[in-house]
C-alpha positions in Angstrom: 5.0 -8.0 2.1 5.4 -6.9 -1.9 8.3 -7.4 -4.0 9.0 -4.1 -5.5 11.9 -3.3 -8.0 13.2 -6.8 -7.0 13.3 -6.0 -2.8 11.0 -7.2 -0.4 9.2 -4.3 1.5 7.3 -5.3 4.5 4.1 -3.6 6.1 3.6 -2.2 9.6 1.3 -6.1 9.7 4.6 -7.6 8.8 6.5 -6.7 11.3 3.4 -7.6 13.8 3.5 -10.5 12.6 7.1 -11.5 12.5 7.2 -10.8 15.9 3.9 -13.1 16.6 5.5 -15.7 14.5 8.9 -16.1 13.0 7.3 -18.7 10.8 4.8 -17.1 9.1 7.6 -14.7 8.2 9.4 -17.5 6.6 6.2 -18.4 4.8 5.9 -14.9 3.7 9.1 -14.8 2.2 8.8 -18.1 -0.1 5.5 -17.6 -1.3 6.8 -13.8 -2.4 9.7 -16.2 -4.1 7.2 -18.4 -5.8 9.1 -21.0 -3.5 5.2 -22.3 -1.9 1.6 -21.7 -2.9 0.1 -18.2 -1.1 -3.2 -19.8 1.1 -6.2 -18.4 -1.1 -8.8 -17.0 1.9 -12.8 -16.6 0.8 -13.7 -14.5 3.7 -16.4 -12.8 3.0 -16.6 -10.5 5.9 -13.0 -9.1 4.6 -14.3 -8.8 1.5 -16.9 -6.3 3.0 -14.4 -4.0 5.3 -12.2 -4.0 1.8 -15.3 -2.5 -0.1 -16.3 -0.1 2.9 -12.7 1.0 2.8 -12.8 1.8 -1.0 -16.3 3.8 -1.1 -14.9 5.6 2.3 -12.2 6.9 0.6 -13.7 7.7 -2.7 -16.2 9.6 -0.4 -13.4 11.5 0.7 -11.6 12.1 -2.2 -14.9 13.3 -3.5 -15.7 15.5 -0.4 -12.1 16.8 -1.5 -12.8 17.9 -5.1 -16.7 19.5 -3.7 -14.5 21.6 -1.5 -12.3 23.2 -4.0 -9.1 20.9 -3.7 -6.9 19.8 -6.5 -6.7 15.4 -6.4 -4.1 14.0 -7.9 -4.8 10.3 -8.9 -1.2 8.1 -9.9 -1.8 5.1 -11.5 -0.2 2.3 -9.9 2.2 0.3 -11.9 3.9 -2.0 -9.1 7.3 -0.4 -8.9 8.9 1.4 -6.1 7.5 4.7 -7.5 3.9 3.8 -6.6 4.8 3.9 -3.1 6.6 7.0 -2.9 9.9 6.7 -3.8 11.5 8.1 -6.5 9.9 11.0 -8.7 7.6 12.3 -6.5 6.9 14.9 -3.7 9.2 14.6 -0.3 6.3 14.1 2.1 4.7 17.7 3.2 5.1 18.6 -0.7 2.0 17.6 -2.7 2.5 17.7 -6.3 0.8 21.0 -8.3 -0.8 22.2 -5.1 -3.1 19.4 -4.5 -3.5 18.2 -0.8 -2.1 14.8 0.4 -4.2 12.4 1.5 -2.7 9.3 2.8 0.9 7.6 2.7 1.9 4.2 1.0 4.5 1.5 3.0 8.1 2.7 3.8 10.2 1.9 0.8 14.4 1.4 1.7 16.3 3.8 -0.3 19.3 2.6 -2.3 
């Protein structure tokens, strides 16, 4: 769950786990209001998987640009535009040709 141009959006793993847990929904929801401290977790082991992730996909973007393919990089600045809303590409549409490569959380149109 982010807060993004002042509105909550929730993941696919929120919605998992509202329905696992209407409390931890609730607890969701006042630490994204500053309302109660976010738990800090040391796990190392998801420290790992978050690293794999990171070289897989700059392996791929990489494997990408060897084969000819225009990457576009957007730097992320927290607002609704960094997850697809707004001024970029309907989905289907990459921007100057180059080839999308994966898709960011819903965002609710206003």
């Amino acid at each position: 769950m982010q807060l993004i141009d002042g509105a909550p959006v929730y993941s696919a793993s929120d919605l998992v786990g509202f329905l696992e847990c209407e409390h931890l929904t609730a607890l969701e929801r006042a630490a994204l209001a500053g309302q109660v401290p976010r738990p800090v977790l040391d796990d190392p082991e998801l420290d790992v998987l978050r690293r794999r992730g990171e070289l897989h996909e700059g392996r791929y973007l990489d494997l990408l640009r060897a084969g000819g393919h225009s990457v576009v990089e957007i730097a992320r600045d927290g607002s609704s535009q960094d997850h697809g809303a707004g001024g970029r590409p309907a989905p289907g549409r990459p921007a100057r040709g180059a080839r999308p490569g994966r898709q960011g959380p819903p965002v609710p149109r206003r």
